[in-house]
C-alpha atoms as an extended CHARMM CRD file, in Angstrom:
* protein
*
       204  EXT
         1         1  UNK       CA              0.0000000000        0.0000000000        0.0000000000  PROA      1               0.0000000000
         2         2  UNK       CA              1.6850000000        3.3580000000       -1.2380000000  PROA      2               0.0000000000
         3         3  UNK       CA             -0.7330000000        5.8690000000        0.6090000000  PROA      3               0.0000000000
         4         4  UNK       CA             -2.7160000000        5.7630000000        3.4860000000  PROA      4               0.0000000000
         5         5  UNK       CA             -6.0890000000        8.2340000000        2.4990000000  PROA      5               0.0000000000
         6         6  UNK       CA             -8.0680000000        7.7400000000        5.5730000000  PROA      6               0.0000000000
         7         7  UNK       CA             -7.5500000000        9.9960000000        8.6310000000  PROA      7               0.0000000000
         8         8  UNK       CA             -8.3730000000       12.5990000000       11.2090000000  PROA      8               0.0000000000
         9         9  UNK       CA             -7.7060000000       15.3310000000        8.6220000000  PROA      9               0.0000000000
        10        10  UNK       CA             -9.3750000000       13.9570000000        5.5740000000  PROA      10              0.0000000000
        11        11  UNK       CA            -12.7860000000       12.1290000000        6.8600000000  PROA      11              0.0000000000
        12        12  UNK       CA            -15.9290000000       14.0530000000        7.5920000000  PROA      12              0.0000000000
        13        13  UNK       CA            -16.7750000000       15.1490000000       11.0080000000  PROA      13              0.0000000000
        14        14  UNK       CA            -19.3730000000       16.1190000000       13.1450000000  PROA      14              0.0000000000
        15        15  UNK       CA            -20.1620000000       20.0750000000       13.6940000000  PROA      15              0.0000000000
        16        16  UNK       CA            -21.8920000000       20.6510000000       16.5790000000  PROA      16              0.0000000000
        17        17  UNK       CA            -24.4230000000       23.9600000000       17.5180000000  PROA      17              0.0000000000
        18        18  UNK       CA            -25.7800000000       24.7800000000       20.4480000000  PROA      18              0.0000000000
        19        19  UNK       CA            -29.6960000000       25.8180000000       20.3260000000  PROA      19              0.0000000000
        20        20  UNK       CA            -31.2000000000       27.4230000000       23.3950000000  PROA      20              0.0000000000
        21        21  UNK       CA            -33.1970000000       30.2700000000       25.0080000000  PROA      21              0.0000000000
        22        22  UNK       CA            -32.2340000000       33.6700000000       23.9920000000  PROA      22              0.0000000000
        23        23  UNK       CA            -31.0960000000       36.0620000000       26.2530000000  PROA      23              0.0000000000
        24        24  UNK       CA            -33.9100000000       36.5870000000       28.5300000000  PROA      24              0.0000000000
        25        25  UNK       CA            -35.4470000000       32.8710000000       27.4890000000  PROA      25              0.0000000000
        26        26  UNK       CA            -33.6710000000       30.4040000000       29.2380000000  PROA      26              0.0000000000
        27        27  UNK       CA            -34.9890000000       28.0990000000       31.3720000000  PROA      27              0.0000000000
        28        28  UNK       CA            -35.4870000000       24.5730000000       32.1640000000  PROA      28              0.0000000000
        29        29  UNK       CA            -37.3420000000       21.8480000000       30.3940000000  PROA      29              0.0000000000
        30        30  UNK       CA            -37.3790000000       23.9060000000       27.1620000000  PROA      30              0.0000000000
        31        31  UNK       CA            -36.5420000000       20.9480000000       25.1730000000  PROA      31              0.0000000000
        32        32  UNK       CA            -37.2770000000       17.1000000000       25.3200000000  PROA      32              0.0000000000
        33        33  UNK       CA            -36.9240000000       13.8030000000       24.3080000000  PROA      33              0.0000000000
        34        34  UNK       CA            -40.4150000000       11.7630000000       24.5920000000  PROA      34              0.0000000000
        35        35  UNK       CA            -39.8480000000        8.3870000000       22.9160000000  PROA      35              0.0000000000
        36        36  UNK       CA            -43.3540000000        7.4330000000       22.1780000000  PROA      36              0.0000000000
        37        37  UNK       CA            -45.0540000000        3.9340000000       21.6970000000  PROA      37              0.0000000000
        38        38  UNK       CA            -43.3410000000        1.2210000000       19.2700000000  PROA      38              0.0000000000
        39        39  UNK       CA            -44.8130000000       -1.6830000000       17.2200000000  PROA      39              0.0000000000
        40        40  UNK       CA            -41.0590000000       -3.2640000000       17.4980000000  PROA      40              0.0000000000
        41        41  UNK       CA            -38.9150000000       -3.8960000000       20.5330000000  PROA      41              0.0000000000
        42        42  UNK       CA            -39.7320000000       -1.6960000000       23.5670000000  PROA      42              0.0000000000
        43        43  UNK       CA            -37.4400000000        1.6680000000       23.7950000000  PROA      43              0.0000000000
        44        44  UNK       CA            -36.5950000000        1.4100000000       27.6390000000  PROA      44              0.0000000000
        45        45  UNK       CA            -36.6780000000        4.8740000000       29.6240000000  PROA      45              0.0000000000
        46        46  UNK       CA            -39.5790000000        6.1540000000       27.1910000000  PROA      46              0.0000000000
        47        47  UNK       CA            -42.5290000000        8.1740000000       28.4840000000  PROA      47              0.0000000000
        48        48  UNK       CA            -45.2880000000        6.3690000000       28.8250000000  PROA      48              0.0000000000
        49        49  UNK       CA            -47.9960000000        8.6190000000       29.6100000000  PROA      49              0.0000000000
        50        50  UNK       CA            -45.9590000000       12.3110000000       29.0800000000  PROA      50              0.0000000000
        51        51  UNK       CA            -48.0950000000       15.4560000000       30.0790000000  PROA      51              0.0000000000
        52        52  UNK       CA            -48.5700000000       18.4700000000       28.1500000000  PROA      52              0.0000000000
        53        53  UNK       CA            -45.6240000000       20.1030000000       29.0830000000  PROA      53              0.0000000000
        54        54  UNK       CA            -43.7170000000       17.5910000000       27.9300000000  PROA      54              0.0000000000
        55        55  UNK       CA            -44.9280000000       17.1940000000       24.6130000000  PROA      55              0.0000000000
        56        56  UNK       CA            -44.5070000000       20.8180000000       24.2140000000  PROA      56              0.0000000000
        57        57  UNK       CA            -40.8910000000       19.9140000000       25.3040000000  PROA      57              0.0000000000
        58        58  UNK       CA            -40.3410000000       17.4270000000       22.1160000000  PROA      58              0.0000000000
        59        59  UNK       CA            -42.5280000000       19.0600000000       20.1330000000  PROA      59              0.0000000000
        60        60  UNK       CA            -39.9850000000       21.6870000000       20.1370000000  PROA      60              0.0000000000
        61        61  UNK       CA            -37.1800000000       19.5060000000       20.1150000000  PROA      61              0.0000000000
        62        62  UNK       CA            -38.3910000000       18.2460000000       16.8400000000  PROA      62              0.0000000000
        63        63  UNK       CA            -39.3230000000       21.6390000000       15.1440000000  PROA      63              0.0000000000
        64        64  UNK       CA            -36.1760000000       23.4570000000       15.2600000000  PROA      64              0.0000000000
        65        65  UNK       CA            -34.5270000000       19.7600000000       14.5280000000  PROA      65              0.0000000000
        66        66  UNK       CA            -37.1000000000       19.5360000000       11.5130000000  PROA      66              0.0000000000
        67        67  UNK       CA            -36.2330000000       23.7070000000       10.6650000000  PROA      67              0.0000000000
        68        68  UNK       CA            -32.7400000000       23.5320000000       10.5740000000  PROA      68              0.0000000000
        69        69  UNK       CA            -32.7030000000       20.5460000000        8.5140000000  PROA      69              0.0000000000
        70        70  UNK       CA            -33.2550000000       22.3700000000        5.0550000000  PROA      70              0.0000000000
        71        71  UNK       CA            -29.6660000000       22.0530000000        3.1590000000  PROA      71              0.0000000000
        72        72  UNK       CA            -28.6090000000       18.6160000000        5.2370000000  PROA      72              0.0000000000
        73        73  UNK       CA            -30.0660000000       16.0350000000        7.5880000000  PROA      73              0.0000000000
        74        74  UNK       CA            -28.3440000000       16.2830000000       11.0570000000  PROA      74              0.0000000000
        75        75  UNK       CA            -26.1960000000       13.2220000000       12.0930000000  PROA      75              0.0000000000
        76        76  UNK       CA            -26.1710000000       13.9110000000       16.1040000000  PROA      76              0.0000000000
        77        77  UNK       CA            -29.0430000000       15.2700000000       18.2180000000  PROA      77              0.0000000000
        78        78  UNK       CA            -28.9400000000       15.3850000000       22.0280000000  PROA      78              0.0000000000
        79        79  UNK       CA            -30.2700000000       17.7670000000       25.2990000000  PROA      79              0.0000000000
        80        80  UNK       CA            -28.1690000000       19.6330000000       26.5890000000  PROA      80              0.0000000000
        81        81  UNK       CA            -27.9380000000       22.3080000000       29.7090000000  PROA      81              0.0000000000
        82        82  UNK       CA            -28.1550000000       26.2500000000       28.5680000000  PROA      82              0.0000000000
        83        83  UNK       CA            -25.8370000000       28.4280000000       29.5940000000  PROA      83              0.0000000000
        84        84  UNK       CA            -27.3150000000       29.1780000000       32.5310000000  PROA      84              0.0000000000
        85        85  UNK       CA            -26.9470000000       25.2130000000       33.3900000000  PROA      85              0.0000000000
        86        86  UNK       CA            -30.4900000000       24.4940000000       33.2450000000  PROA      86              0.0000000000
        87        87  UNK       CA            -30.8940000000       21.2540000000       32.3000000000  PROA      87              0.0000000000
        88        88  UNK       CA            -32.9850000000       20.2440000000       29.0280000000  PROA      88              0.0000000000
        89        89  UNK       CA            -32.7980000000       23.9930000000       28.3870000000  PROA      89              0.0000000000
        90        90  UNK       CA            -30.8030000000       23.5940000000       25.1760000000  PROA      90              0.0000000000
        91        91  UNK       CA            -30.2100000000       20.8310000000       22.0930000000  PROA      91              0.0000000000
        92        92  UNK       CA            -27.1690000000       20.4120000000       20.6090000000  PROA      92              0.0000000000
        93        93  UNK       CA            -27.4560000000       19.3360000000       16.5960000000  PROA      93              0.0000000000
        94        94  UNK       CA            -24.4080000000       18.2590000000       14.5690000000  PROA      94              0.0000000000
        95        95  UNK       CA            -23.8520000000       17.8720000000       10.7290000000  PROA      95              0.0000000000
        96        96  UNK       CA            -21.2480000000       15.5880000000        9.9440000000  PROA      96              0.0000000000
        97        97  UNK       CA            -19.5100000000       18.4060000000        7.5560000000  PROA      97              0.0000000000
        98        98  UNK       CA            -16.2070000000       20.2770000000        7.8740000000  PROA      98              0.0000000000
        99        99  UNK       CA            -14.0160000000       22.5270000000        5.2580000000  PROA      99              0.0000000000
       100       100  UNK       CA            -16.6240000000       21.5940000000        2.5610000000  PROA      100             0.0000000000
       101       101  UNK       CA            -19.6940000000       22.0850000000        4.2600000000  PROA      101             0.0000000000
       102       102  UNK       CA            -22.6210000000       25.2010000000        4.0720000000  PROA      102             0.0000000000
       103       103  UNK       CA            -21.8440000000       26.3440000000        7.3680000000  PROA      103             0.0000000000
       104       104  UNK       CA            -17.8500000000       26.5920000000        6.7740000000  PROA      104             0.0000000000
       105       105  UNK       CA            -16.2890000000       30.2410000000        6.7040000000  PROA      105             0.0000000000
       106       106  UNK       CA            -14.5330000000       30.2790000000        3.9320000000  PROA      106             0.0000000000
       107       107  UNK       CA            -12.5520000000       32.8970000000        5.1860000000  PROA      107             0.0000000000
       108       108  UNK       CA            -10.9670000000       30.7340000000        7.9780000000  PROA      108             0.0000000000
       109       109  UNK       CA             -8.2290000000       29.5730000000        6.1080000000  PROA      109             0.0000000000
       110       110  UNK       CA             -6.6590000000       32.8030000000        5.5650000000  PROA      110             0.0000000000
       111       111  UNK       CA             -7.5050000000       33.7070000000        9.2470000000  PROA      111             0.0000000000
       112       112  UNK       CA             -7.5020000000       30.8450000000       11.8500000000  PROA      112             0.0000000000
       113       113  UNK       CA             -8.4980000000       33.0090000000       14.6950000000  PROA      113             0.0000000000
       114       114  UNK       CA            -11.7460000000       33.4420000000       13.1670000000  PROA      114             0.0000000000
       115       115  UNK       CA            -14.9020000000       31.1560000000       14.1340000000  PROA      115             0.0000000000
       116       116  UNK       CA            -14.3250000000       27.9890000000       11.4110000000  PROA      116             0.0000000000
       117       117  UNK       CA            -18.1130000000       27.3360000000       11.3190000000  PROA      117             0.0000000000
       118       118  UNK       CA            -21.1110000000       30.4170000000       10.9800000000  PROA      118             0.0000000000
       119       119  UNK       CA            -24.3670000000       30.5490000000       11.9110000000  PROA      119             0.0000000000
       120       120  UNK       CA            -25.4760000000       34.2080000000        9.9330000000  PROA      120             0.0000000000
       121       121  UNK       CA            -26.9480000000       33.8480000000        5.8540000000  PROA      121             0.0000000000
       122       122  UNK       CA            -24.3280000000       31.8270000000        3.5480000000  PROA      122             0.0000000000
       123       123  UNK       CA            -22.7110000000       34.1200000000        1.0180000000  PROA      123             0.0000000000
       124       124  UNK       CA            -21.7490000000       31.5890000000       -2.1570000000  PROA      124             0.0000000000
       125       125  UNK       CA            -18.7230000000       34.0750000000       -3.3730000000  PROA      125             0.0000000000
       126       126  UNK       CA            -17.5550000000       30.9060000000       -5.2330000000  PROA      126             0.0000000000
       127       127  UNK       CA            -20.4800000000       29.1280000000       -7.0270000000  PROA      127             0.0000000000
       128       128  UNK       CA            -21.7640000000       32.6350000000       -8.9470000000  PROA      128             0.0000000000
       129       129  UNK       CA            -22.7880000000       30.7200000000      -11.9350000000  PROA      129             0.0000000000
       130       130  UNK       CA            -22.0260000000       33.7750000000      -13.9580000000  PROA      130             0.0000000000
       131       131  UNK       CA            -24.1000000000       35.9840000000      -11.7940000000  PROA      131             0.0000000000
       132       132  UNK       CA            -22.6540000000       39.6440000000      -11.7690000000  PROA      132             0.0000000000
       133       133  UNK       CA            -23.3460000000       39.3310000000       -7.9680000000  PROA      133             0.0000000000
       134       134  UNK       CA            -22.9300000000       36.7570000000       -4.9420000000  PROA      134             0.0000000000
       135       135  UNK       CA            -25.9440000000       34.7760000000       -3.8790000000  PROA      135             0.0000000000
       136       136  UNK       CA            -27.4510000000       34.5250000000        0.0980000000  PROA      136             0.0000000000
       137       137  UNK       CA            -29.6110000000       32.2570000000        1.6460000000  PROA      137             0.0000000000
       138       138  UNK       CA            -30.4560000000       31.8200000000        4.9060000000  PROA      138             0.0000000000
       139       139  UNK       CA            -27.9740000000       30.5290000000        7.6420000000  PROA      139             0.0000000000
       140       140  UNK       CA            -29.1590000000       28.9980000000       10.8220000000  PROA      140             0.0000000000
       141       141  UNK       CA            -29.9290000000       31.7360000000       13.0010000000  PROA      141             0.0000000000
       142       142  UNK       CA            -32.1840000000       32.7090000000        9.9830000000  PROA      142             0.0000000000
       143       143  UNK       CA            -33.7860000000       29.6930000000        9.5070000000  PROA      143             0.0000000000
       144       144  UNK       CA            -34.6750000000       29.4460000000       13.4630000000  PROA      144             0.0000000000
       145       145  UNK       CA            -36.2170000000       32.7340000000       12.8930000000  PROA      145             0.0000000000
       146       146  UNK       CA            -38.4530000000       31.1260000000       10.5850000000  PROA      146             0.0000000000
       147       147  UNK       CA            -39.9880000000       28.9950000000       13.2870000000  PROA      147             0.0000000000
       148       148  UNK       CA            -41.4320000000       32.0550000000       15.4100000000  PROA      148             0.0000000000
       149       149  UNK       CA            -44.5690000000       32.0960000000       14.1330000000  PROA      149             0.0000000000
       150       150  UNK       CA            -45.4200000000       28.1940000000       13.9570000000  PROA      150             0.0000000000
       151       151  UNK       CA            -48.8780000000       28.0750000000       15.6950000000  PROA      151             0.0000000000
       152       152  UNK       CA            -51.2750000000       24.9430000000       16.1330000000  PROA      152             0.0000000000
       153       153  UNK       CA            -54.8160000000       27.4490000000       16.8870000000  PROA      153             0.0000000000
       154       154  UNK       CA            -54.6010000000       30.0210000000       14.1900000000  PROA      154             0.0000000000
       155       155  UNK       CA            -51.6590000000       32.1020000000       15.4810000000  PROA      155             0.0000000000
       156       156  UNK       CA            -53.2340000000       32.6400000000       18.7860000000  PROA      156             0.0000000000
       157       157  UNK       CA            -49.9940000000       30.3030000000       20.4710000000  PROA      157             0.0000000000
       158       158  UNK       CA            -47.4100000000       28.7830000000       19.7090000000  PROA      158             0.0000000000
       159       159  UNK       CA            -44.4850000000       26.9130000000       20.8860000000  PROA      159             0.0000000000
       160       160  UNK       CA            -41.6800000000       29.7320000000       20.1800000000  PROA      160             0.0000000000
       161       161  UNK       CA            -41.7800000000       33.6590000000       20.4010000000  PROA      161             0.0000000000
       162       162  UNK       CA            -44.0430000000       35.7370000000       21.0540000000  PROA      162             0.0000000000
       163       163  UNK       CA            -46.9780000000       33.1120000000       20.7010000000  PROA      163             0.0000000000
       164       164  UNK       CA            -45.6330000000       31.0930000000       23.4700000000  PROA      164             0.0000000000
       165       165  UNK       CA            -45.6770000000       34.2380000000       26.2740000000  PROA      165             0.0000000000
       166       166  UNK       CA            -48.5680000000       32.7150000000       28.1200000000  PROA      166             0.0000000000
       167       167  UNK       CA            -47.4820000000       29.7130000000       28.8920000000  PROA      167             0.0000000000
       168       168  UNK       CA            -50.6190000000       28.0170000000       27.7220000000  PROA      168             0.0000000000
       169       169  UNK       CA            -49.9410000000       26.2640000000       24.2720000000  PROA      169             0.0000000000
       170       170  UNK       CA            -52.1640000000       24.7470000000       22.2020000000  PROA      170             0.0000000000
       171       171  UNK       CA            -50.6430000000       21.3440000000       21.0230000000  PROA      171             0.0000000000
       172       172  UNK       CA            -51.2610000000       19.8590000000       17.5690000000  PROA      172             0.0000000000
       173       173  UNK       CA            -53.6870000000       17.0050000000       17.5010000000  PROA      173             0.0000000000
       174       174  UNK       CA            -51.5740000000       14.3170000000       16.7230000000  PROA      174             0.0000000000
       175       175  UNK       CA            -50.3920000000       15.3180000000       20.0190000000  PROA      175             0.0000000000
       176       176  UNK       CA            -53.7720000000       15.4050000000       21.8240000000  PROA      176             0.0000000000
       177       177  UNK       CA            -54.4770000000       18.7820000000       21.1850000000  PROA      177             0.0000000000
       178       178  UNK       CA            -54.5810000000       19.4260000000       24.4250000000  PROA      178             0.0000000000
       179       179  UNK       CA            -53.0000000000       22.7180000000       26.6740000000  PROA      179             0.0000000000
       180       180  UNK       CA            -50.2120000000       23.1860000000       28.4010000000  PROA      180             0.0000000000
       181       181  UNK       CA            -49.7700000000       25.3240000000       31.5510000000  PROA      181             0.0000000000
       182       182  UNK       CA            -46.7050000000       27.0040000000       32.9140000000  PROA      182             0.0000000000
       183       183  UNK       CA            -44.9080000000       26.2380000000       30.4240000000  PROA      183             0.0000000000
       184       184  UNK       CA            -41.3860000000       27.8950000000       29.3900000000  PROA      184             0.0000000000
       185       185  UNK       CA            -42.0370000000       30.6890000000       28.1570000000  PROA      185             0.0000000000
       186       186  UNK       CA            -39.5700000000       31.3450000000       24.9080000000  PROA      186             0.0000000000
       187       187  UNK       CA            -40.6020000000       35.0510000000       24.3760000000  PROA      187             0.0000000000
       188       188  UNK       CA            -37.3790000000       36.5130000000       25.9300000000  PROA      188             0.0000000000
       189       189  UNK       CA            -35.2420000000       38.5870000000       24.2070000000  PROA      189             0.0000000000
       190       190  UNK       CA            -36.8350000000       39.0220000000       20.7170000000  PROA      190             0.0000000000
       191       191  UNK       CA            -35.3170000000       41.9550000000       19.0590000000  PROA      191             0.0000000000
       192       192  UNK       CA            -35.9380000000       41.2570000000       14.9860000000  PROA      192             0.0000000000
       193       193  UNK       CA            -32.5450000000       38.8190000000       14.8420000000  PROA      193             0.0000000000
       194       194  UNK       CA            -34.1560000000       36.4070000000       17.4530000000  PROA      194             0.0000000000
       195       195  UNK       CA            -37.6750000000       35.9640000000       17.0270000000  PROA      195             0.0000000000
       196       196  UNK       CA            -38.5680000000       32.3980000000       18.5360000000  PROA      196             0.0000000000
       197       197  UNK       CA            -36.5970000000       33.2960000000       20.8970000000  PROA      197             0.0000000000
       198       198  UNK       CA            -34.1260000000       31.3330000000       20.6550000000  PROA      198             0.0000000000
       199       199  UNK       CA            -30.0790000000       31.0880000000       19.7730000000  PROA      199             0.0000000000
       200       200  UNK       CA            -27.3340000000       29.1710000000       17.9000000000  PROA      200             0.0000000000
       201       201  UNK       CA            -24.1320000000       29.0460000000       18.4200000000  PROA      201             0.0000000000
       202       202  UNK       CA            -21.4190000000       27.0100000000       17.7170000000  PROA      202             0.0000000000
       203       203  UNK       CA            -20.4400000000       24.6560000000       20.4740000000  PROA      203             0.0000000000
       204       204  UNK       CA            -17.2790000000       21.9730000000       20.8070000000  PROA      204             0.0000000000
């Protein structure tokens, strides 16, 4: 064998963000993973009989999941504690992509001190296709955005942003359809860049 063309610096790995409350909308419980029932072998630890809340809590989970899965299905999804170490108050979502990925700066390699990975609208300076200008689309803190104003009674709640500042959420009904009460609310800190109140960042 002349070469050796597997390794640490040539094999795709996993980039990892952290989601959670914005400032102002952390808290506990935001976030959770309810593993419901299963026509194959039993998933041990699930929730049997989860309440509102805590469908709200997965139902969440699996929104900005299901959101920030437009350009590439994530390969790693777990709860994590927000900053403010409260626990379930944050997910952390990797993408097993590095130097060739959407989120990469390209910028980085000139400038290692810089953050490798972004989470503000991609700028495609390379693939112009003969545009007289660069194209955008939206990054992740864009595309979380874009979740603020999901709403399951007509936009009266909602599980993120402003919808969710009662506390009392309507759930879908493939959820029961029922209410939830007390419920984090993820209001906090919306001010245009962080309207479901909530924020990315990149995370080891």
């Amino acid at each position: 064998m002349a070469t050796y063309n597997v390794g640490v610096t040539n094999t795709n790995r996993l980039v990892r963000f952290l989601v959670q409350g914005n400032t102002g909308a952390q808290a506990a419980n935001i976030f959770g993973i309810v593993s419901g029932p299963n026509g194959f072998y039993p998933r041990v630890g699930r929730t049997v009989t989860p309440t509102n809340n805590q469908l709200l809590a997965q139902l969440r989970t699996s929104l900005v999941v299901r959101g920030l899965s437009l350009y590439m299905p994530p390969a790693y999804v777990s709860l994590a504690s927000d900053g403010n170490s409260n626990a379930n108050g944050a997910i952390v979502i990797g993408w097993e992509t590095d130097q060739f990925g959407l989120f990469f700066n390209n910028t980085w390699m000139s400038d290692t001190t810089q953050a490798k990975f972004l989470t503000t609208d991609i700028v495609d300076t390379v693939g112009t296709g003969g545009m007289s200008s660069v194209k955008t689309k939206n990054g992740l803190a864009s595309m979380l955005s874009a979740i603020a104003t999901r709403s399951y009674d007509g936009g009266v709640t909602g599980p993120f942003g402003a919808l969710s500042t009662s506390g009392a959420i309507v759930l879908p009904s493939i959820m029961g359809g029922g209410t939830t009460s007390g419920a984090p609310s993820l209001n906090g800190g919306v001010d245009g860049t962080h309207t479901s109140g909530l924020a990315i960042t990149l995370t080891t």
